[in-house]
LOTI-921208 format. One record per residue (C-alpha): residue number from 1; residue in one letter; x negated, z negated, y negated. Coordinates in pm, 1 decimal, padded with zeros to 6 digits. Example, Ala and Ser with C-alpha at 12.3 -4.5 7.8 and 13.67 -1.06 7.14 Angstrom:
REM LOTI-921208
[1, "a", [-01230.0, -00780.0, 00450.0]]
[2, "s", [-01367.0, -00714.0, 00106.0]]
//
This chain:
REM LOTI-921208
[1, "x", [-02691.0, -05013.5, 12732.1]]
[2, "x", [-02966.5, -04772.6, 12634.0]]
[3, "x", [-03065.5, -04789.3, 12276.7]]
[4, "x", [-03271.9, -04525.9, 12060.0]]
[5, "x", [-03388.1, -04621.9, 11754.9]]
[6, "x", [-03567.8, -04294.7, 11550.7]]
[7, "x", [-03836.7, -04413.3, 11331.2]]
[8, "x", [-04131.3, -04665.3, 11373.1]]
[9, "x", [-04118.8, -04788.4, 10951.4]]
[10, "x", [-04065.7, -05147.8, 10916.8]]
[11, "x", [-03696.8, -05108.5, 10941.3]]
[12, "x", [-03664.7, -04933.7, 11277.1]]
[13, "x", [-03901.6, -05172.5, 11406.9]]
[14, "x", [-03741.5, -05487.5, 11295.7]]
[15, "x", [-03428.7, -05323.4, 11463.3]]
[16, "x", [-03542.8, -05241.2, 11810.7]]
[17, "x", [-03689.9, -05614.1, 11772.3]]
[18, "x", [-03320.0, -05720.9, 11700.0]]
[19, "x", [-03193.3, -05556.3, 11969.3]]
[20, "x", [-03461.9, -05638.2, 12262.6]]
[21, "x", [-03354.0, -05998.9, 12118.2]]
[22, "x", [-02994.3, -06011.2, 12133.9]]
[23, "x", [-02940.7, -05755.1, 12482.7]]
[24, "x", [-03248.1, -05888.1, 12640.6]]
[25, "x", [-03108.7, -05651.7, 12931.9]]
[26, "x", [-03088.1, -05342.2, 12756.5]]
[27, "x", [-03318.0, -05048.8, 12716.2]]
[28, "x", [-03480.1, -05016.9, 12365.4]]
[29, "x", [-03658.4, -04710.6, 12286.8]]
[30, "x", [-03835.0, -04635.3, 11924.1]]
[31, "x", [-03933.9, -04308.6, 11835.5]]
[32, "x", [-04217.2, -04234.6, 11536.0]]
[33, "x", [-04355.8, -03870.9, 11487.4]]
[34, "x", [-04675.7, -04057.3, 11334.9]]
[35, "x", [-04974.0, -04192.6, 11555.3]]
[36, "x", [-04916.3, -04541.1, 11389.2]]
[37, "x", [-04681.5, -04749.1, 11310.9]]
[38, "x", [-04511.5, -04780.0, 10938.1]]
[39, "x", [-04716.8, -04463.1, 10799.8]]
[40, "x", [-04524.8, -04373.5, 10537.1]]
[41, "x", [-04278.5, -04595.2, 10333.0]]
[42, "x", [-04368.2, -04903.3, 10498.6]]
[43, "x", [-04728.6, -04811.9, 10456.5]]
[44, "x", [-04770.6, -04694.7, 10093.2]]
[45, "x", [-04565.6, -04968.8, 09917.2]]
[46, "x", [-04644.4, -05256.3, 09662.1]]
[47, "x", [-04637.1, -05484.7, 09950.6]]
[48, "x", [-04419.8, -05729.3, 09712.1]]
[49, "x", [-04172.8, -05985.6, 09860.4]]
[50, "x", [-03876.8, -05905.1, 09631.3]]
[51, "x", [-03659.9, -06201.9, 09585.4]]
[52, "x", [-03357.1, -05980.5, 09446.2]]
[53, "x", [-03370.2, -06025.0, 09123.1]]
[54, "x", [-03205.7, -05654.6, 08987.3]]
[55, "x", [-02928.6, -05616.2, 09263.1]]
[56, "x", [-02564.9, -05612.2, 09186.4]]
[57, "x", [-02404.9, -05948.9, 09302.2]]
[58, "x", [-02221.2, -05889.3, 09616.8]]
[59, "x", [-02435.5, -05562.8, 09718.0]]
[60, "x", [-02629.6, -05503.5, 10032.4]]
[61, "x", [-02924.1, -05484.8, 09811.0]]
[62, "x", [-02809.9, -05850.7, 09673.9]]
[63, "x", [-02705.2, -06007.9, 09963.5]]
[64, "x", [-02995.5, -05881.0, 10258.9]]
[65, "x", [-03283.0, -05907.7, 10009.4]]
[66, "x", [-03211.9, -06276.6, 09929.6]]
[67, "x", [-03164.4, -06344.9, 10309.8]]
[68, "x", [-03515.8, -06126.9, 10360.7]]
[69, "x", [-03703.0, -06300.1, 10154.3]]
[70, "x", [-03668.0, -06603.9, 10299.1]]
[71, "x", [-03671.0, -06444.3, 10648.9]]
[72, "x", [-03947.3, -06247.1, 10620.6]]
[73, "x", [-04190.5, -06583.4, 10464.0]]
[74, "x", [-04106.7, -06708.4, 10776.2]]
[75, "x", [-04168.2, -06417.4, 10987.3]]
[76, "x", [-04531.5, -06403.1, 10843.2]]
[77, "x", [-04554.4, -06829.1, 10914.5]]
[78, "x", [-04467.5, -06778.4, 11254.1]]
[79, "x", [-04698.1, -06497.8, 11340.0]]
[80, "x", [-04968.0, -06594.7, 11132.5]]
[81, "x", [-04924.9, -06210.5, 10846.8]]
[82, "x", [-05165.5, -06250.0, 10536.2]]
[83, "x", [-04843.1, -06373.0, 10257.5]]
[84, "x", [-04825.5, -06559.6, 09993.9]]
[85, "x", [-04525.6, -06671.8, 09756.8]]
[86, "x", [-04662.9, -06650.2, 09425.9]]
[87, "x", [-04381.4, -06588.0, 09238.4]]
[88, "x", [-04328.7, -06342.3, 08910.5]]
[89, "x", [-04295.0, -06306.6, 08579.6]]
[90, "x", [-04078.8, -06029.7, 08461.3]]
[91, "x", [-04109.3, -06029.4, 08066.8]]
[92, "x", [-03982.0, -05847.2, 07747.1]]
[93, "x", [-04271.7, -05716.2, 07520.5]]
[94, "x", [-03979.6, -05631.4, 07214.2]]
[95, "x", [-03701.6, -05798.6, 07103.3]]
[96, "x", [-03497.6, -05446.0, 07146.6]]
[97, "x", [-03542.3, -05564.5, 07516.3]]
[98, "x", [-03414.3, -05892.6, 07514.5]]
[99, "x", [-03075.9, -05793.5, 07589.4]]
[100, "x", [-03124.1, -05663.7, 07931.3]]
[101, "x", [-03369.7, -05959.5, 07970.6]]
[102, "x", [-03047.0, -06178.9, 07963.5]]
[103, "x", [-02875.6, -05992.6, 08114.3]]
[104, "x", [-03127.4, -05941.1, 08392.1]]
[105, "x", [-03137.1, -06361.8, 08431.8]]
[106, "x", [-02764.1, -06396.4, 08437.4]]
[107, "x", [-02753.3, -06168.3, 08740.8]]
[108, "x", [-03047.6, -06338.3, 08903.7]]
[109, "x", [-02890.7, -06649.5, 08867.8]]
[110, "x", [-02514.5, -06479.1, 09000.2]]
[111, "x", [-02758.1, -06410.1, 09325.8]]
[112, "x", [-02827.9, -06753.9, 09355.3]]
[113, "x", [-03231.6, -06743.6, 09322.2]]
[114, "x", [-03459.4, -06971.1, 09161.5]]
[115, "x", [-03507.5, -06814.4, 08800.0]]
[116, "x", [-03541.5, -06988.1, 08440.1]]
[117, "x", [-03638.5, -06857.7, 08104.6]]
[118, "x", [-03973.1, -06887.8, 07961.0]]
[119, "x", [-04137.7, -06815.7, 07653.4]]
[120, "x", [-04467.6, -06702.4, 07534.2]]
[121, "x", [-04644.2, -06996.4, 07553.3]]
[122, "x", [-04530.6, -07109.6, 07911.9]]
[123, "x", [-04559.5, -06771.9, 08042.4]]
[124, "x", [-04905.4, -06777.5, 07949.2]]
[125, "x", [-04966.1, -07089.1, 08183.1]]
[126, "x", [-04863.0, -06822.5, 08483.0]]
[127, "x", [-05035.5, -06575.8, 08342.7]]
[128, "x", [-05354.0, -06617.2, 08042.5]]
[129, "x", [-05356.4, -06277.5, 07971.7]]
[130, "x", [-04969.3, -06178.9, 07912.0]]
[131, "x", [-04757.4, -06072.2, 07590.8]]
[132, "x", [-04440.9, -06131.1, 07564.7]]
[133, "x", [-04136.4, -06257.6, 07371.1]]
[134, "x", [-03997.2, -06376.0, 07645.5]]
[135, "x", [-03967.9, -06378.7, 08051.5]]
[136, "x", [-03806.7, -06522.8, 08318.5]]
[137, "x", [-04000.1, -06674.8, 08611.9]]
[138, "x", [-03895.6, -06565.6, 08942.3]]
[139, "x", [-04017.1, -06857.5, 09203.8]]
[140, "x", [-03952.7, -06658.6, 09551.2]]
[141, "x", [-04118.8, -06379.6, 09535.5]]
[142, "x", [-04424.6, -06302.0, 09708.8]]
[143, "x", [-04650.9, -06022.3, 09869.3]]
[144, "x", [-04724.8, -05970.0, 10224.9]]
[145, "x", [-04899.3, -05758.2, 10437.4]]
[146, "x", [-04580.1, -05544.9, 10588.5]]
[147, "x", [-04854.5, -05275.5, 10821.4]]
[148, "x", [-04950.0, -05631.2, 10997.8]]
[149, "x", [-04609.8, -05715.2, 11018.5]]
[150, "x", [-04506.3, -05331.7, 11157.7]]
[151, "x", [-04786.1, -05383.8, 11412.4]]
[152, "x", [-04654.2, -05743.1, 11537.3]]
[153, "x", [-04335.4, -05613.8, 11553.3]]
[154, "x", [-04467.5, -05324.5, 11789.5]]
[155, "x", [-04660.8, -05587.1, 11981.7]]
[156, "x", [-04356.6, -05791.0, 12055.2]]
[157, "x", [-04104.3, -05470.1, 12125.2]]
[158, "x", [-04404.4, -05389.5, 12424.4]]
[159, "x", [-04395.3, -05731.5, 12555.2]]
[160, "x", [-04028.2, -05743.0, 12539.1]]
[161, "x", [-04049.3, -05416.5, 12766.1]]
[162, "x", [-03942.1, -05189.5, 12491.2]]
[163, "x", [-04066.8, -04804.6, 12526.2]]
[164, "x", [-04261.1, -04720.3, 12262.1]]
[165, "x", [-04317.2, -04328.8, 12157.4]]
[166, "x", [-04521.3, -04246.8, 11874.2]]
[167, "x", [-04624.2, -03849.9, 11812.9]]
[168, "x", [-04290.4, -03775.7, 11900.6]]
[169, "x", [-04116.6, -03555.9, 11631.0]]
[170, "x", [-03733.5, -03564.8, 11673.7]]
[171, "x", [-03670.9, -03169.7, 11731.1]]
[172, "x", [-03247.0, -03202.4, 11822.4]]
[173, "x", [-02981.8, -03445.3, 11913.7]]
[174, "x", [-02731.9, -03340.9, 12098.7]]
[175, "x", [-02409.6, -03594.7, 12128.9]]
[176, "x", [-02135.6, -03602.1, 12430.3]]
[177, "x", [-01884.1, -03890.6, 12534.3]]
[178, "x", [-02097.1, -03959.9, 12794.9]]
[179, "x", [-02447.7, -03981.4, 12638.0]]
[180, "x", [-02638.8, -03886.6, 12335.1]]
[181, "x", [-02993.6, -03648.8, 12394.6]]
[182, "x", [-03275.3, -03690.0, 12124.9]]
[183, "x", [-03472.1, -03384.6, 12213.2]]
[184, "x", [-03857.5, -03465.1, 12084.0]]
[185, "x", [-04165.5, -03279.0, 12087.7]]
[186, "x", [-04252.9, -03579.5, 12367.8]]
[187, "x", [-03991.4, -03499.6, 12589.9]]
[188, "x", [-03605.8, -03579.8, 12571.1]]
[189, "x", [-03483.9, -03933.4, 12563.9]]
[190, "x", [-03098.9, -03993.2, 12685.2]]
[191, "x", [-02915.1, -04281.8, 12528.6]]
[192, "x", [-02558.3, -04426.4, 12472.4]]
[193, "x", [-02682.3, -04546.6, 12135.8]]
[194, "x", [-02825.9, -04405.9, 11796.6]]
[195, "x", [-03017.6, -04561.8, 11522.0]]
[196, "x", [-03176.1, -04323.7, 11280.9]]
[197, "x", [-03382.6, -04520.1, 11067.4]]
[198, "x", [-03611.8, -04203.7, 11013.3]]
[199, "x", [-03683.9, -04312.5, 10624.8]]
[200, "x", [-03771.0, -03979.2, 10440.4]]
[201, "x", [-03596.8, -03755.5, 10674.3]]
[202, "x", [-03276.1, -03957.1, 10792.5]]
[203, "x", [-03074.8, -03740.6, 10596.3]]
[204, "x", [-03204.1, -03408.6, 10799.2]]
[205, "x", [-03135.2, -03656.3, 11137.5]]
[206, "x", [-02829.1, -03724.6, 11063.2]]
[207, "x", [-02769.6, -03351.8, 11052.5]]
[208, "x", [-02927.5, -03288.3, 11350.8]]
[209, "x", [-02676.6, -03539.6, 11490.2]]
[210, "x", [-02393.2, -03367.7, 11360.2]]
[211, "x", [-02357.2, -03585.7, 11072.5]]
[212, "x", [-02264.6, -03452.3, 10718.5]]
[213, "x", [-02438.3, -03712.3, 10500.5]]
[214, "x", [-02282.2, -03837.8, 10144.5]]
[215, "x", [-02646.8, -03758.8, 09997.6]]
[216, "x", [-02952.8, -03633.0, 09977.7]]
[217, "x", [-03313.6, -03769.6, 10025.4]]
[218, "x", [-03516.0, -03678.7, 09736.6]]
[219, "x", [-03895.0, -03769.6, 09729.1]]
[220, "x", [-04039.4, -03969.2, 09459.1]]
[221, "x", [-04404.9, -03969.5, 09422.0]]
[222, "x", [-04513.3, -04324.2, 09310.7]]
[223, "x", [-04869.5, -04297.0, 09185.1]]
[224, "x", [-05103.0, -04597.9, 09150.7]]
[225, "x", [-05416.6, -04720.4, 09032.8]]
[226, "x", [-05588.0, -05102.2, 09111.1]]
[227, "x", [-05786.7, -05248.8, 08876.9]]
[228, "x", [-06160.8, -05298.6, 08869.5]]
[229, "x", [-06355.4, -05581.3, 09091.7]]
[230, "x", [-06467.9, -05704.4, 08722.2]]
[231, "x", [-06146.1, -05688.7, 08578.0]]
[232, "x", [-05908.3, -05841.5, 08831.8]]
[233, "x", [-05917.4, -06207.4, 08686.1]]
[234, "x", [-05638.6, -06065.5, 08380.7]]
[235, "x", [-05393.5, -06122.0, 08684.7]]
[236, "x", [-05269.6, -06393.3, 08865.2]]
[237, "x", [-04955.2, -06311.7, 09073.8]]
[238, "x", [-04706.8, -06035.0, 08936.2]]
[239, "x", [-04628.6, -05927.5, 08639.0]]
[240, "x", [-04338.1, -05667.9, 08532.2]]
[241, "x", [-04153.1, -05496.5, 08267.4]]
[242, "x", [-03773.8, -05536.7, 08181.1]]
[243, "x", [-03664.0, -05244.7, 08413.3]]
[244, "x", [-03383.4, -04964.5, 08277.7]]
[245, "x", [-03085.4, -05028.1, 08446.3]]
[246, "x", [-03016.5, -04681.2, 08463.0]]
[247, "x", [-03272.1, -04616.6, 08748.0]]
[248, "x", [-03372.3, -04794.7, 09048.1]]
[249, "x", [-03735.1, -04759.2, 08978.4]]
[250, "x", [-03877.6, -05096.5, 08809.3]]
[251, "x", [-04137.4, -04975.1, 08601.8]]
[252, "x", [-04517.6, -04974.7, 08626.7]]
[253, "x", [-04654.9, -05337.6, 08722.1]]
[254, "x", [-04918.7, -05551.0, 08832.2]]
[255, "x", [-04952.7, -05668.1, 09135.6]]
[256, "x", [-05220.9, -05888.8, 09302.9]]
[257, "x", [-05246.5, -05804.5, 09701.4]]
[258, "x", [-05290.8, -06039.4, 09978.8]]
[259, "x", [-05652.2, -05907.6, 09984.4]]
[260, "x", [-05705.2, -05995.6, 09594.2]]
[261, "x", [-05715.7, -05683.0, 09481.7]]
[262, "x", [-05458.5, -05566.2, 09129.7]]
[263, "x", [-05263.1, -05268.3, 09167.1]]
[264, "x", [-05133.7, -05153.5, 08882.0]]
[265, "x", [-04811.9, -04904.4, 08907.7]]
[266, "x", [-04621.4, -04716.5, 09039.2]]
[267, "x", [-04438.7, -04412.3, 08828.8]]
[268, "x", [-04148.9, -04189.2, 08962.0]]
[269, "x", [-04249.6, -03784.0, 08992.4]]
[270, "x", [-04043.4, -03546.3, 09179.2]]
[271, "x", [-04300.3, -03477.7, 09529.6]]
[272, "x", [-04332.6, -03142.3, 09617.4]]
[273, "x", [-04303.6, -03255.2, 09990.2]]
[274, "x", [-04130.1, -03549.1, 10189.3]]
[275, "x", [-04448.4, -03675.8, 10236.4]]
[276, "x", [-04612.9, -03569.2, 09892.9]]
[277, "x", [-04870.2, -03787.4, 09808.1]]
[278, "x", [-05066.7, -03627.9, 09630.3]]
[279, "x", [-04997.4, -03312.5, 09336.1]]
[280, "x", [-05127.7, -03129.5, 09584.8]]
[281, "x", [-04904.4, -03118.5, 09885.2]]
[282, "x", [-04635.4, -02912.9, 09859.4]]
[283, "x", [-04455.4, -02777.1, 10144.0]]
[284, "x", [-04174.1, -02500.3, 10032.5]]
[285, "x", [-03919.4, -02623.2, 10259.9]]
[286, "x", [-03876.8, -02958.0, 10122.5]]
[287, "x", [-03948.4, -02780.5, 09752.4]]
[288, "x", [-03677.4, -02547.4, 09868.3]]
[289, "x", [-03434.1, -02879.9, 09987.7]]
[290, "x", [-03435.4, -03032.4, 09679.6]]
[291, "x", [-03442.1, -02759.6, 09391.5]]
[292, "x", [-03154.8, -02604.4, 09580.5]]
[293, "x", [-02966.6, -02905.3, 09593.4]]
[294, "x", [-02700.4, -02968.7, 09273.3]]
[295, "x", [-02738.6, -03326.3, 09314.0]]
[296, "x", [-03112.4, -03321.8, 09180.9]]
[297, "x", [-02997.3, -03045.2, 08855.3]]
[298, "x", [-02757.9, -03292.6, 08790.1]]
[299, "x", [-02980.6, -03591.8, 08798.6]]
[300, "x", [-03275.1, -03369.1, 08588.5]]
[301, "x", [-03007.1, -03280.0, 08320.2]]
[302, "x", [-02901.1, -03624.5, 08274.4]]
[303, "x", [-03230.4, -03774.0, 08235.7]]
[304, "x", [-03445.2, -03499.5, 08143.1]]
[305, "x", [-03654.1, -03712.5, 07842.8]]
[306, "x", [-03727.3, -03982.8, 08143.6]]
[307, "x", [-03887.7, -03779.3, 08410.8]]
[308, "x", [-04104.1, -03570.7, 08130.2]]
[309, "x", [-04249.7, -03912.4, 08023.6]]
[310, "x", [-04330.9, -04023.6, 08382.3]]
[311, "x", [-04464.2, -03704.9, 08432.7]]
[312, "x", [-04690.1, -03717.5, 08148.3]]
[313, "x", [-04778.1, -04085.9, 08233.5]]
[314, "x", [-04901.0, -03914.3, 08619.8]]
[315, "x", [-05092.4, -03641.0, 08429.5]]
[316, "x", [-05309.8, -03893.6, 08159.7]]
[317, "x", [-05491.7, -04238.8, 08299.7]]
[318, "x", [-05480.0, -04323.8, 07869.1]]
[319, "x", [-05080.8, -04323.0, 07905.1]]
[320, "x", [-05049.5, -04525.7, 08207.5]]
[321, "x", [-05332.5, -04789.0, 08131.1]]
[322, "x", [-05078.7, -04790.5, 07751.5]]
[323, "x", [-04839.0, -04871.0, 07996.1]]
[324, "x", [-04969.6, -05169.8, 08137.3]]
[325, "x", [-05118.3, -05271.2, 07795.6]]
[326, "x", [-04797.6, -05375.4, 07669.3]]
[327, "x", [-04760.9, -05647.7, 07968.1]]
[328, "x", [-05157.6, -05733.7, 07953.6]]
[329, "x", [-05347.6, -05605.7, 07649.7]]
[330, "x", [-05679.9, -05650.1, 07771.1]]
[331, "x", [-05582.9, -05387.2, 08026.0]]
[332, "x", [-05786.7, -05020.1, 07927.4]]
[333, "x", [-05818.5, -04701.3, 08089.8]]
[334, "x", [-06162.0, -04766.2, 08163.5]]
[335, "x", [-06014.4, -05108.2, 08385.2]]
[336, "x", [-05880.5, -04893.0, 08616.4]]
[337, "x", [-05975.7, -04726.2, 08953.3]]
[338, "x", [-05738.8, -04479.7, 09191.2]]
[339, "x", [-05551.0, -04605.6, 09442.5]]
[340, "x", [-05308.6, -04499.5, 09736.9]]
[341, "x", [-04964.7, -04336.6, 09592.4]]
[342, "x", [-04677.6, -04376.3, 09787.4]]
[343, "x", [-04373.6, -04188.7, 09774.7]]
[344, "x", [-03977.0, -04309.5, 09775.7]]
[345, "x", [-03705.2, -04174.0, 09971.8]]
[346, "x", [-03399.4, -04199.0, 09735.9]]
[347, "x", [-03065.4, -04093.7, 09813.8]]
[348, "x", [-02907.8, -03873.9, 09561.6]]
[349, "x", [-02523.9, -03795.0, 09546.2]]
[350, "x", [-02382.0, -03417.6, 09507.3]]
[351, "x", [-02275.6, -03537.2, 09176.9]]
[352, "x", [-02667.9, -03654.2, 09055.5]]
[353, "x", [-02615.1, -03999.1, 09115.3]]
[354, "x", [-02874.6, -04221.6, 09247.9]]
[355, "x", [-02714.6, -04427.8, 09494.1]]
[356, "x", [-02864.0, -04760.2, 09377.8]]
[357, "x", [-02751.4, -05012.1, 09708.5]]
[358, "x", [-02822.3, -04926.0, 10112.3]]
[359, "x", [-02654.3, -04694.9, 10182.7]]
[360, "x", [-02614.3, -04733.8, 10613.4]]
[361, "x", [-02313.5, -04490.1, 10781.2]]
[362, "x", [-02141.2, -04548.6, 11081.5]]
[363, "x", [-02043.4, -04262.2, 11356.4]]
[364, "x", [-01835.9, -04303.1, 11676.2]]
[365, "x", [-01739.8, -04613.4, 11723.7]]
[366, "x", [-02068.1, -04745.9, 11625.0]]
[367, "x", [-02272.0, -04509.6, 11882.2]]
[368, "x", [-02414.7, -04401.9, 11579.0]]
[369, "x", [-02558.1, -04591.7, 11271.9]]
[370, "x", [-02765.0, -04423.8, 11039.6]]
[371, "x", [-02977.3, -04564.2, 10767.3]]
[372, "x", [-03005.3, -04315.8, 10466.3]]
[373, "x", [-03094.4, -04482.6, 10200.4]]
[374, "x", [-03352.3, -04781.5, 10265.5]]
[375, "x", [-03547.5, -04785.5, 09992.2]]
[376, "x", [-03739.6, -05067.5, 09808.8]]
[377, "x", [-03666.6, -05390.2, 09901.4]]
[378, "x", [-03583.6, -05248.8, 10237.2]]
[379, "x", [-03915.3, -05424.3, 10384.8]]
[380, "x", [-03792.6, -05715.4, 10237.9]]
[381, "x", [-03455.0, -05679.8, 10380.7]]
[382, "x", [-03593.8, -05519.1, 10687.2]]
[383, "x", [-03499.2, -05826.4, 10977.2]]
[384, "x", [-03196.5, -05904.4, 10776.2]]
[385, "x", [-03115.1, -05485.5, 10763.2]]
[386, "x", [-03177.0, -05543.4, 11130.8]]
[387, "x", [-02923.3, -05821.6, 11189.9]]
[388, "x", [-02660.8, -05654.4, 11007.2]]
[389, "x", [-02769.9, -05314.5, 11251.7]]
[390, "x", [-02729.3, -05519.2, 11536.7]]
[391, "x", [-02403.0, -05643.0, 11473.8]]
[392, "x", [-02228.7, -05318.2, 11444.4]]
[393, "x", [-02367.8, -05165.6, 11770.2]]
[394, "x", [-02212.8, -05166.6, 12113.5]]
[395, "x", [-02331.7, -05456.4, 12378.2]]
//
């Protein structure tokens, strides 16, 4: 069996790993249009260890990110990845909040994890520097350094005898009973199975393959900053706001990295390119893609008052350091230092829904599986993603 897996993020990775493993016989080959491995998502992310806290019981979301969690602390063990489980405090700063705080633990604990209530005082033993009314303490999660985990899992797809193609840019796929062609800018590769895992474009390579996807993929610029060298003692671990259950996006945070260092963010702006990470890049196709698609009208008319305040929170350093100031009050403008923005690949429906679970779809007879929406905690969830890949794919 000859396997193609299109995209080298964490996720197609950790599936052509999955693969190699369970057909030890079979040809694997991953495709990436980068130079290097996990460039975009994979690369640009909070590097946090969800422990799936905010899913909906029963979800993929739910279900793969609890698995992944555990999975992926042991991935890191076993192959010595910079990780740590710290654990988390999420907390409410009002009492208008405490609501969905409850709320929020009830469906933690409806996931099975390892969360309890706290109040001020003992959430201040976590964390000195916190305000709060109240939090719950999430024990599992962690942070972990998923570009060394992207390059392990490229160093054990080439010992496994895996073919490995980066700057190869998926150009046409072209799909008989016989075989399926992915035409590249490398050359063509011939295969009997497809797994587009190709993050911020899956949606255009699932066209390409003939697929009419139930969504879009609309970027989301998430824009961060890390505290100063000085200032990086106000955190311990992580600390985030009660999120809107409204959106998948959980609000700016802080985060200490395996290195030490404190990001603080991200927001949620529309990019102005797939891979927009900066106000600058714009590239009028993708601009083009997603103001002529309903789905994102529908979304902007629904939640216009949302976006202008995230936009507005991108535009002044005062708004977004206000931000964080409600978690950590010591936290000022002056604390804080650029850092790398990422950007999100979110599915949106025709209708303007944001499709808030995986969202993986299944072609032929399982000749085809494509991942198109894979968002966070996907590299959390990426060996378990992988194990549920596996299992729907020919032998």
């Amino acid at each position: 069996m000859r396997y193609v897996v299109i995209g080298g993020g964490i996720v197609g990775l950790a599936t052509a790993h999955r693969l190699t493993q369970e057909h030890p016989d079979a040809q694997v080959t991953v495709v990436e249009k980068e130079q290097t491995w996990g460039a975009h998502q994979t690369g640009h992310n909070s590097g946090v260890i969800h422990a799936g806290v905010y899913y909906k019981p029963g979800s993929l979301k739910a279900t793969l990110c609890k698995a992944g969690s555990a999975s992926m602390v042991a991935f890191c063990q076993e192959h010595d990845i910079p990780h740590r489980v710290t654990g988390k405090l999420i907390v409410a700063t009002d009492p208008a909040e405490l609501p969905r705080l409850h709320a929020l633990h009830e469906r933690a604990k409806a996931n099975g994890l390892p969360v309890r209530l706290v109040g001020p005082a003992e959430a201040r033993e976590y964390e000195p520097e916190v305000a709060c009314v109240e939090g719950i303490h999430v024990a599992s999660t962690g942070i972990a350094d998923f570009g060394a985990v992207c390059v392990t899992l490229a160093a054990l797809l080439e010992k496994s005898g895996a073919t490995l193609r980066t700057g190869a840019r998926v150009t046409g796929i072209r799909s008989s009973n016989r075989e399926i062609v992915v035409r590249t800018t490398a050359g063509d590769i011939v295969g009997d199975v497809l797994v587009n895992c190709a993050g911020l474009h899956a949606d255009r390579v699932a066209r390409m393959a003939g697929i009419r996807p139930p969504a879009r993929i609309i970027p989301f610029r998430g824009e961060y900053y890390e505290l100063r060298e000085d200032r990086r003692h106000l955190v311990n671990g992580l600390i985030y706001p009660v999120p809107d259950p409204q959106f998948p996006f959980l609000g700016v945070h802080l985060t200490r990295m395996v290195d030490g260092s404190v990001h603080a963010g991200p927001n949620a702006v529309l990019a102005m390119a797939r891979e927009g990470y900066t106000w600058g890049r714009i590239r009028p196709g993708d601009v083009a893609d997603a103001v002529g698609y309903s789905g994102l009208w529908a979304l902007a008319r629904r939640h216009l008052r949302y976006g202008i305040t995230e936009v507005r929170r991108s535009l002044s350093k005062r708004r977004f350091a206000a931000s964080l100031a409600r978690l950590v009050p010591a936290v000022t403008a002056d604390d804080l230092v650029p850092a790398a923005a990422g950007v999100r690949a979110q599915a949106i429906t025709p209708k303007g829904d944001l499709v808030d679970d995986f969202l993986i779809v299944e072609e032929g007879g399982g000749r085809q599986v494509h991942v198109l929406n894979a968002p966070s905690p996907a590299a959390t969830s990426s060996l378990e993603i992988a194990k549920y890949i596996a299992a729907r794919l020919p032998a």
